[in-house]
C-alpha positions as CSV (number, residue, x, y, z in Angstrom):
1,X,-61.0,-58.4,23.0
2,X,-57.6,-57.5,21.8
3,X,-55.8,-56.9,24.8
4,X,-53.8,-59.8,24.8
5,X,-51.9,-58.4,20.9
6,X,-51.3,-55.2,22.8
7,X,-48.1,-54.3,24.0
8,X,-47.2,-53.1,27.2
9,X,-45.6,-49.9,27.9
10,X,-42.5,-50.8,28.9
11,X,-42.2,-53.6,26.3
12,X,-40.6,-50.8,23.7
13,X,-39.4,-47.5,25.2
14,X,-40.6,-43.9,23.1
15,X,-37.1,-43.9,21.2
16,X,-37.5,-47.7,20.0
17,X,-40.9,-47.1,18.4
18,X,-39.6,-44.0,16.7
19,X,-36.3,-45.4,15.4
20,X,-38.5,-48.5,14.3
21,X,-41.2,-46.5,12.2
22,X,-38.0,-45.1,10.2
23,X,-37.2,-46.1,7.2
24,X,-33.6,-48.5,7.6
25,X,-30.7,-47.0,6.2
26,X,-28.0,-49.5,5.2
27,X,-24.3,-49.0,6.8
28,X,-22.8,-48.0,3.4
29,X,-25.3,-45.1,3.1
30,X,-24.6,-43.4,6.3
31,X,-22.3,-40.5,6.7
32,X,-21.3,-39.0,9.9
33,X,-20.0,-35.4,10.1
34,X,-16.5,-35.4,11.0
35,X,-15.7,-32.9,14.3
36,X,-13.6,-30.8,13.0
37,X,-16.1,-30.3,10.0
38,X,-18.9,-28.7,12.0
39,X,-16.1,-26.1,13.8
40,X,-14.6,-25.1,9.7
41,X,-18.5,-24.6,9.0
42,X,-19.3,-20.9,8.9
43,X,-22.1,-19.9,10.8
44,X,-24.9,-18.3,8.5
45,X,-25.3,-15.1,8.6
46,X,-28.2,-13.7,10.4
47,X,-30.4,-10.5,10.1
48,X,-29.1,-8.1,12.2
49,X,-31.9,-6.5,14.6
50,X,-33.1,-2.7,13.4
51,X,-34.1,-1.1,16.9
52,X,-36.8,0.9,16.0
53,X,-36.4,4.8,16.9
54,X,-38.3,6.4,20.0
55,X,-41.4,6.6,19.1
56,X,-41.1,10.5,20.2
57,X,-38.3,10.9,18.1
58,X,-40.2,9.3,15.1
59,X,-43.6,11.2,15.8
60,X,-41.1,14.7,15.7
61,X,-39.5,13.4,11.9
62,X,-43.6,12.7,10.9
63,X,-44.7,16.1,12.0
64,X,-41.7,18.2,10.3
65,X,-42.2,16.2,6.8
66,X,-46.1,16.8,6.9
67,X,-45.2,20.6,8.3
68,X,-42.7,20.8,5.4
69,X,-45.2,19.1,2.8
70,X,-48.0,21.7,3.5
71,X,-45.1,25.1,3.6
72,X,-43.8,23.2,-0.2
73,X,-47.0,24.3,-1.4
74,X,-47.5,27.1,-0.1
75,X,-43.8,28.5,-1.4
76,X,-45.0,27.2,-5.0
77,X,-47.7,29.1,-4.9
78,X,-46.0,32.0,-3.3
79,X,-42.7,32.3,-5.2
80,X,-42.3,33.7,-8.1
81,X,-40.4,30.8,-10.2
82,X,-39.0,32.7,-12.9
83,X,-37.8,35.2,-10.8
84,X,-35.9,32.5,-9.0
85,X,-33.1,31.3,-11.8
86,X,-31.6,35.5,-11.3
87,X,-32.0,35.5,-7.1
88,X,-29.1,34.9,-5.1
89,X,-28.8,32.0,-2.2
90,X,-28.8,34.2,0.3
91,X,-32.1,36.8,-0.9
92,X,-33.6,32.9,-1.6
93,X,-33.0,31.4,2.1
94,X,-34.4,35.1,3.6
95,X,-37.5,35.0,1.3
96,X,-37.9,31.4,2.3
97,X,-37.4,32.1,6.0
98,X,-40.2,34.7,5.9
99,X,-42.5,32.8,4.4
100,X,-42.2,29.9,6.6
101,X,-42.3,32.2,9.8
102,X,-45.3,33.9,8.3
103,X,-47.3,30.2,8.1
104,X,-46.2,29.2,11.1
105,X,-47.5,32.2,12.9
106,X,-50.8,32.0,11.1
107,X,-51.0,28.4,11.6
108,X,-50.1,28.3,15.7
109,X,-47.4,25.9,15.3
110,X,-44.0,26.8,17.4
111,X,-40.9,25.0,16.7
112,X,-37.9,25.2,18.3
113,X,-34.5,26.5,17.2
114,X,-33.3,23.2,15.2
115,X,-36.2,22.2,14.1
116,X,-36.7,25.7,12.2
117,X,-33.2,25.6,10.8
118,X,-33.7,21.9,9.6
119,X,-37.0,23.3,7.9
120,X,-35.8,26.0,5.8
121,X,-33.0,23.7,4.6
122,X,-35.1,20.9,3.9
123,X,-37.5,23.5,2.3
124,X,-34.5,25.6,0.3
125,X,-33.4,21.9,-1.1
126,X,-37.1,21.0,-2.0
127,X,-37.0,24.6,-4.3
128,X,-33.6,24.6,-5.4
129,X,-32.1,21.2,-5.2
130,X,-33.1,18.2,-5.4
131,X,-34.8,17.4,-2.0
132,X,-34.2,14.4,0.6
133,X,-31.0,13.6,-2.0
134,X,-29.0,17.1,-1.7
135,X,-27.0,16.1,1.5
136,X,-26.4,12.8,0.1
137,X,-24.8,14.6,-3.0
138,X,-22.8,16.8,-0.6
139,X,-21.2,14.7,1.3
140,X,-17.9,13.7,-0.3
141,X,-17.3,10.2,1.0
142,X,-20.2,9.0,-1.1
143,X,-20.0,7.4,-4.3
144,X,-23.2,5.7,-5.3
145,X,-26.9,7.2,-4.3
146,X,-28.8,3.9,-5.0
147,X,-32.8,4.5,-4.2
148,X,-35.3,1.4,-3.7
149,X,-38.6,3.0,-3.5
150,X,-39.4,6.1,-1.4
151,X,-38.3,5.0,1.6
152,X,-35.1,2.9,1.3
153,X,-31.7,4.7,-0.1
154,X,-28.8,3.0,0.1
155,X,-25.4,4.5,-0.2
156,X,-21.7,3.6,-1.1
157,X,-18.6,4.6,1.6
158,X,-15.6,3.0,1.1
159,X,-16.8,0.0,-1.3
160,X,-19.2,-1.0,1.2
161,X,-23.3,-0.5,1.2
162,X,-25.1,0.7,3.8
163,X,-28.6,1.8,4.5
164,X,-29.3,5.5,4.6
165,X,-31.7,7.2,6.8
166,X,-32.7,9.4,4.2
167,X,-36.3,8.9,3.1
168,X,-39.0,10.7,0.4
169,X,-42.2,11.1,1.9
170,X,-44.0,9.0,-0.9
171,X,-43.9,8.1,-4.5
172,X,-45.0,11.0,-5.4
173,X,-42.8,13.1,-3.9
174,X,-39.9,10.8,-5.2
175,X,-41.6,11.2,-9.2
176,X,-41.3,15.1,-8.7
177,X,-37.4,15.0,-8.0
178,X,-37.0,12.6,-10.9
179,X,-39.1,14.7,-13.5
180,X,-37.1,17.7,-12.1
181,X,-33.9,16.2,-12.3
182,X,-34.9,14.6,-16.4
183,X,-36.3,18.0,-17.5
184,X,-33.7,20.0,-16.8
185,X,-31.5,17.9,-19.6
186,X,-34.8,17.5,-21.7
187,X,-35.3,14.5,-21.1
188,X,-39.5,12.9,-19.9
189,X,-40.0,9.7,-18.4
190,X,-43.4,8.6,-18.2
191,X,-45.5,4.8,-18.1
192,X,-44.9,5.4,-21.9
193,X,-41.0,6.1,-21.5
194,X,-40.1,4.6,-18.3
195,X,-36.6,4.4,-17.8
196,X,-34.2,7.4,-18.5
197,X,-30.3,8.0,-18.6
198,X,-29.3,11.8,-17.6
199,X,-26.5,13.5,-15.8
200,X,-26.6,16.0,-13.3
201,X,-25.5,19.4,-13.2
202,X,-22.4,18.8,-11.4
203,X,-21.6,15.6,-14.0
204,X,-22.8,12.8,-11.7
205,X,-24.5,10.2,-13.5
206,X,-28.5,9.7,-13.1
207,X,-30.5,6.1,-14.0
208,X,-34.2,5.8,-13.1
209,X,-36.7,3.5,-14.3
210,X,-40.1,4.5,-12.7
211,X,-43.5,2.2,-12.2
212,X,-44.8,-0.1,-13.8
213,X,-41.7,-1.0,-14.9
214,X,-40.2,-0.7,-11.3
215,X,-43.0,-2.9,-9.0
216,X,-41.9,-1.4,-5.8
217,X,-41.4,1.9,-6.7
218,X,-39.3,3.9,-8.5
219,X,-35.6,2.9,-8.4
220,X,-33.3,5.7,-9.0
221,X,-29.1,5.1,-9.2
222,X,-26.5,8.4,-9.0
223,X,-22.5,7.6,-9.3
224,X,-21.2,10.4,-8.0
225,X,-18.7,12.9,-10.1
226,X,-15.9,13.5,-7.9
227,X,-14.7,17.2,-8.4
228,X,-11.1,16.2,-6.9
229,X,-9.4,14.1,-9.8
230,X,-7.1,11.6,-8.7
231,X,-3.7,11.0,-9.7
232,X,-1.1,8.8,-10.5
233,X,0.4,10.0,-7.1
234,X,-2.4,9.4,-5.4
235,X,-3.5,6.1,-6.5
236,X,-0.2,4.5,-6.0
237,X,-0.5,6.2,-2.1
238,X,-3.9,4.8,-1.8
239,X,-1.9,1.2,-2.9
240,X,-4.1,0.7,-6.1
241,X,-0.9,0.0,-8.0
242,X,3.2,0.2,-7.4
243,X,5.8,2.5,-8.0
244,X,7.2,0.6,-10.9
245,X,3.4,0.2,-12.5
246,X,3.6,3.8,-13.0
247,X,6.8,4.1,-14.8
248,X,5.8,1.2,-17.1
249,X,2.5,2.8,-17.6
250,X,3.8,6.4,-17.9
251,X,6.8,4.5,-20.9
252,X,3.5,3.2,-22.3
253,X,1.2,5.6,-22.9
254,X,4.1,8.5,-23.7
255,X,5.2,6.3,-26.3
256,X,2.0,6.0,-27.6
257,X,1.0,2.1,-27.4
258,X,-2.4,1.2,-27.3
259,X,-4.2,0.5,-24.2
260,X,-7.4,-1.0,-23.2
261,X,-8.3,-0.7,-19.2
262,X,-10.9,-3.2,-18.4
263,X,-12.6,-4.1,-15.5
264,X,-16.4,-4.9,-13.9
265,X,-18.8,-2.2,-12.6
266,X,-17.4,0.1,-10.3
267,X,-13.9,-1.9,-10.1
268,X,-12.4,2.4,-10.8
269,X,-12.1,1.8,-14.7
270,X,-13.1,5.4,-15.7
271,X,-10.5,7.0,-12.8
272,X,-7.5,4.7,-14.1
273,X,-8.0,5.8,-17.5
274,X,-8.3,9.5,-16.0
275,X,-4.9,8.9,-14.0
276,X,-3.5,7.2,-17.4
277,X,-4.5,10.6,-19.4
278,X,-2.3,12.6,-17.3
279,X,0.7,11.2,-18.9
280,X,-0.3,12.3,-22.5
281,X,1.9,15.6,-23.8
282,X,0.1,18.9,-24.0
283,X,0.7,19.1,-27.3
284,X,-1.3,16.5,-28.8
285,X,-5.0,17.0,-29.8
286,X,-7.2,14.8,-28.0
287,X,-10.8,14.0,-29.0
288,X,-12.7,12.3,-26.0
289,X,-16.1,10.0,-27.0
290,X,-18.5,9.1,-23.8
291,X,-21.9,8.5,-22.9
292,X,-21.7,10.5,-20.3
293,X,-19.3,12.9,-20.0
294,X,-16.8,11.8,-16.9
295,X,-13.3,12.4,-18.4
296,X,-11.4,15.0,-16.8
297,X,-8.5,15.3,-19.3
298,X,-5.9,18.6,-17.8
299,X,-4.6,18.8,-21.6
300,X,-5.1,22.0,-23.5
301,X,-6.2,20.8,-26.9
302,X,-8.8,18.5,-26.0
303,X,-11.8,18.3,-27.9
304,X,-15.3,16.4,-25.6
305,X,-18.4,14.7,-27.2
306,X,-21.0,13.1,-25.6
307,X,-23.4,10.4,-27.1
308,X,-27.1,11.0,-27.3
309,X,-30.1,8.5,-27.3
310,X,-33.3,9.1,-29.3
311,X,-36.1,11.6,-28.6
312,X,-39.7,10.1,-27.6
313,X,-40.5,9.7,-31.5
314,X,-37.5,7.6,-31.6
315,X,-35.6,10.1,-33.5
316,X,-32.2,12.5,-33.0
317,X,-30.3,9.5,-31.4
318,X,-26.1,10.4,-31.8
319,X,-24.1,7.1,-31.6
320,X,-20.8,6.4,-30.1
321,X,-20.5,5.1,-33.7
322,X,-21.6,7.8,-35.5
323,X,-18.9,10.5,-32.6
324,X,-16.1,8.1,-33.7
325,X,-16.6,8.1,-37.4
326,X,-16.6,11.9,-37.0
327,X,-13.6,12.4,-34.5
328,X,-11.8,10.4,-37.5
329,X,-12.0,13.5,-39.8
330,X,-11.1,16.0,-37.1
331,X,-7.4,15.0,-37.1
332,X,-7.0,13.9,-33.7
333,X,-3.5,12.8,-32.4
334,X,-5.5,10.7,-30.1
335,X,-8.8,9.4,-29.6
336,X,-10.1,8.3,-25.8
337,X,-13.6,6.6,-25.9
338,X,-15.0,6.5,-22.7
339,X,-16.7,2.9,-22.8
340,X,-16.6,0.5,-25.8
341,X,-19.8,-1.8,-26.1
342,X,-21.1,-2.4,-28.8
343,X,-21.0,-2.1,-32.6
344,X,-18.0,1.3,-32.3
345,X,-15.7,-1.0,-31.4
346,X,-14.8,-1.9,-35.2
347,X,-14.2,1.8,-36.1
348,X,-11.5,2.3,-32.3
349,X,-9.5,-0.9,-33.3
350,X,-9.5,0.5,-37.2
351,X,-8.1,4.1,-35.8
352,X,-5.6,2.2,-33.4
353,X,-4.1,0.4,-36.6
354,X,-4.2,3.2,-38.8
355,X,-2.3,6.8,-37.3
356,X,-4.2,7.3,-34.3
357,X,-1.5,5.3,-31.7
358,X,-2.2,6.0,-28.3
359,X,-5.7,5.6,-28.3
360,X,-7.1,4.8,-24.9
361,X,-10.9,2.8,-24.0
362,X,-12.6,0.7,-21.3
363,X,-14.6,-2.6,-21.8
364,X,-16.4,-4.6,-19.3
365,X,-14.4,-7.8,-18.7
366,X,-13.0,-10.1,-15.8
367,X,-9.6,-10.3,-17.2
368,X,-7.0,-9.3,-19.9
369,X,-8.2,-12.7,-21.9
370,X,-11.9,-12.0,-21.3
371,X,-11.5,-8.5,-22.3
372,X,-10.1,-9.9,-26.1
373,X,-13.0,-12.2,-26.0
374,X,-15.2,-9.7,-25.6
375,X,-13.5,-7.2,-28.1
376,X,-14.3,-10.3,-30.6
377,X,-18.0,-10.7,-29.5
378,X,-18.4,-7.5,-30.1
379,X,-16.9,-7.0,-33.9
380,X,-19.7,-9.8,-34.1
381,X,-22.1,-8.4,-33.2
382,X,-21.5,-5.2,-34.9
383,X,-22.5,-7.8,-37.8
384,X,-19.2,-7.5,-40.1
385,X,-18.4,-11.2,-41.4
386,X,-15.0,-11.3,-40.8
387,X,-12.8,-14.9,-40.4
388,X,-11.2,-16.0,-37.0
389,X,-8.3,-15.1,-37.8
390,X,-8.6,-11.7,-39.3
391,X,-10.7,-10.7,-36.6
392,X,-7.9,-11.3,-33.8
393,X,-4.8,-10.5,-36.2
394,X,-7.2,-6.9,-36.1
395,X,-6.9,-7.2,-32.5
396,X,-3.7,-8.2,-31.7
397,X,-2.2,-5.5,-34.5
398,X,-4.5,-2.8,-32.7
399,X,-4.4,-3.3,-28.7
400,X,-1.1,-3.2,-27.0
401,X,-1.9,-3.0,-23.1
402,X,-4.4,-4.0,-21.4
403,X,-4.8,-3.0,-17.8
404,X,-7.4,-4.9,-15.6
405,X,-8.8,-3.3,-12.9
406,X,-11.2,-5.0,-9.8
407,X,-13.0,-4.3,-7.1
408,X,-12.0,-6.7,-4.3
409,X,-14.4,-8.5,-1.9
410,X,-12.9,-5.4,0.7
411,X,-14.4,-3.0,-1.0
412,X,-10.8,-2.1,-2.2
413,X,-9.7,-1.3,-5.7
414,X,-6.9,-2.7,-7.3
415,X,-4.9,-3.0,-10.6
416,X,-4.7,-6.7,-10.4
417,X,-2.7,-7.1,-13.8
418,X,-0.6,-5.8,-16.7
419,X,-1.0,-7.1,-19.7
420,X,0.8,-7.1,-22.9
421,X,-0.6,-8.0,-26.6
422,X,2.5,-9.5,-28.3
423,X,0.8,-10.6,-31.7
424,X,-0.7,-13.9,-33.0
425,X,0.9,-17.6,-32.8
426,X,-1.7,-19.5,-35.5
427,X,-4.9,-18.8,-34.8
428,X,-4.5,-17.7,-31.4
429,X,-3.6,-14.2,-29.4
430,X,-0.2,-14.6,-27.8
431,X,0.1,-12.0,-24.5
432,X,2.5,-12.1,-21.5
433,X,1.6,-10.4,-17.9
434,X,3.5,-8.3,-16.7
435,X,2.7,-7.4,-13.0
436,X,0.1,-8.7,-11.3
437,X,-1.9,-8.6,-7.4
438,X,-0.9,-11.4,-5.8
439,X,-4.1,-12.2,-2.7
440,X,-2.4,-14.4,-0.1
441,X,-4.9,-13.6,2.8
442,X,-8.0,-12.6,4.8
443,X,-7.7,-10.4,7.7
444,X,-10.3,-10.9,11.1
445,X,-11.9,-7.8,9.7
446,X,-12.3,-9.5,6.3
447,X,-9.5,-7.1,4.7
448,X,-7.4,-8.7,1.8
449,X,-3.8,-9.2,2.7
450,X,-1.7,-9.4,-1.3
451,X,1.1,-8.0,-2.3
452,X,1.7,-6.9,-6.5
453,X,4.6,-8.4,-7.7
454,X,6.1,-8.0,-11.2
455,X,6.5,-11.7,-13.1
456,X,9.6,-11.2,-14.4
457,X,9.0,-11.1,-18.2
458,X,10.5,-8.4,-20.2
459,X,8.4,-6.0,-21.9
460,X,7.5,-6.8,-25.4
461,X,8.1,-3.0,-26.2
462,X,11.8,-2.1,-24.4
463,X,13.4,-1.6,-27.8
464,X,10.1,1.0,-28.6
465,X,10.6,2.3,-25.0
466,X,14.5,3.0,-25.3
467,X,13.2,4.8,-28.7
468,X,11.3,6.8,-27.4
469,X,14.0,8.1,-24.5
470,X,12.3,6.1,-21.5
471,X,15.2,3.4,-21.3
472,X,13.5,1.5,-18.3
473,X,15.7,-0.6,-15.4
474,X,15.5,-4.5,-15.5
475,X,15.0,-4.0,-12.2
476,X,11.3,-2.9,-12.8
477,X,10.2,-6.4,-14.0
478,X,12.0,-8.2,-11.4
479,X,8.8,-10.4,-8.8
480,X,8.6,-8.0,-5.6
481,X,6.5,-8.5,-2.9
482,X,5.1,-5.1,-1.0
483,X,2.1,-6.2,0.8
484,X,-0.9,-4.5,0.5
């Protein structure tokens, strides 16, 4: 009946129709991507593919980790723990060893050579240590032991993260090394308590925050101590600052100026404040103030306290406040704190203006003008009602150097500036930089191509310098270009 309305096929072709049931877009509206546009585009980044182990060699890791689950309890109930804190290594591993032979002859199972070795280690670690995590804590080029659940640790080489294939058998077994690890320092996390700051016994620092808190599983984070200190020699070979850095930084902290290093997380703020300490004299008393005790200071008189946070009742807890109002009666020369965050900060900028020069902290900030922003948010939130412009004439009469430290998008570590605090013009701070990382690059590889260069301002503090016997070169502050 309708036939004669209907179109015929080739009265409109397939692409017609479509174009036809869009909506029009008027000329004006239309953009076209230019060529060169689409080749400057990045390509997003993909997943890379995980090829999934044999399923041999995966069916050989289950059996050992069930094998070594069922010998774990039998060496609990076979050792006698007490008796273990006076027994050597050695007289541990050959008790262990004939244990696990023992079992394995009563239970038919025969493994070979590797397999045995890898047990008793695993097993000595489980007793002793501090199970799947003890190799990860050995190996040197690791900085950061950062667990996800039982079966995803990631580590740190090199400022980079990468995927370990280090794995707990389950939650469980992943609850017992955390307990172990909190009770040794006597410390409990629980549902009731479940997050907990500790440090190991070697000084590395321990965060875990356990279910229900942590919905996937417990999440556990380890910076590593490093036992090997580093230097002012070996941070300039390692190209984390210059030559000439180091003689202005050894003029400034000799001569007793003020400094503040700041920096984000991980950006090396603790180790540049341990390679600054190295230029303090012997003879000076130094009282240190931390968290968590990381300092390594190589001075004789050097006096260490270490905050502490409050029991389960919610009582006991030590302040870095309540350390820094004592260290003031102890008659130190100098006083470091290890981290300034919160309401301590009025009591390190009050011994910086009155006879403690030389005073050294860290605070978390992206640069030498964040860092006196936040040293302001935080005399306000320490609660003291205090004007503008008392608060920062207190800072500017307090802080003379502030040294900013990053962490590049390399992984690399650099002192990207030198700061000085000159004093107040009004209402407002007045600093002048003195060196600084200049970027000017990217590598294929993604490595940052800079160079540091000084800017060519004097230092405020030459005529205190010349004082003091360290009569520096112009030469020093003159731009320079090393790359890096």
């Amino acid at each position: 009946m309708f036939s004669r309305y209907k179109k015929s096929p080739s009265a409109a072709p397939e692409a017609v129709i479509q174009r036809a049931a869009e909506p029009a877009v008027p000329q004006s509206q239309q953009t076209t991507i230019a060529p060169e546009a689409k080749v400057m585009r990045k390509p997003l980044p993909t997943k890379p593919a995980v090829s999934a182990p044999m399923d041999k060699e995966r069916k050989r890791k289950e059996r050992l980790s069930e094998i070594k689950l069922e010998l774990h309890k039998v060496l609990l109930e076979n050792l006698n723990l007490s008796a273990l804190e006076h027994a050597s290594e050695q007289e541990l591993r050959q008790e262990i060893n004939a244990i696990v032979s023992e079992n394995l002859e009563d239970r038919g199972l025969i493994l070979n050579r590797d397999d045995r070795q890898t047990l008793n280690k695993d097993l000595y670690d489980e007793v002793k240590g501090l199970g799947p995590l003890e190799p990860l804590l050995k190996d040197e080029t690791i900085s950061d032991i950062l667990v996800n659940g039982p079966h995803q640790i990631f580590v740190e080489q090199n400022g980079k993260l990468s995927v370990s294939d280090v794995t707990f058998k389950d939650e469980k077994h992943l609850l017992r090394i955390i307990d172990k690890i909190v009770s040794a320092v006597g410390r409990r996390v629980d549902e009731s308590n479940p997050y907990v700051d500790a440090r190991l016994a070697d000084g590395s620092r321990f965060n875990a925050m356990v279910p229900p808190i942590a919905v996937d599983g417990s999440l556990v984070s380890i910076r590593k101590f490093k036992k090997d200190k580093l230097g002012i020699d070996d941070l300039v070979k390692f190209g984390a600052f210059t030559e000439e850095m180091a003689v202005y930084l050894q003029a400034a902290v000799a001569c007793r100026l003020n400094v503040i290093v700041s920096g984000g997380t991980g950006s090396g703020k603790t180790t540049t404040l341990n390679a600054l300490s190295s230029f303090i004299d012997d003879s000076e008393r130094i009282l240190t103030i931390e968290d968590t005790a990381e300092l390594q200071l190589q001075q004789t008189h050097v006096g260490r306290m270490e905050s502490r946070p409050p029991n389960v009742e919610g009582k006991g807890a030590v302040t870095p406040r309540d350390c820094l109002k004592n260290a003031l009666r102890m008659r130190p020369d100098r006083i470091i704190v290890g981290e300034t965050r919160g309401e301590e900060v009025i009591d390190m900028l009050q011994a910086m203006n009155t006879g403690h020069d030389g005073s050294m902290t860290t605070i978390h900030a992206n640069s030498a003008r964040d860092g006196v922003s936040r040293l302001e948010n935080m005399i306000a939130m320490a609660g003291i009602e205090m004007p503008l412009k008392a608060m920062r004439s207190q800072i500017s009469s307090a802080v003379n150097v502030i040294v900013q430290a990053s962490r590049l998008q390399d992984g690399s570590r650099r002192m990207t500036s030198i700061t000085e605090v000159t004093g107040m013009e009004g209402e407002v701070i007045s600093m002048q930089e003195l060196f600084r990382y200049q970027r000017t690059g990217l590598t294929p590889e993604n490595k940052i191509i800079g160079h540091f260069t000084a800017t060519g301002v004097r230092s405020h503090y030459s005529e205190r310098f010349r004082m003091w016997g360290y009569d520096l070169p112009a030469s020093i502050y003159e731009p320079m270009g090393t790359e890096y």
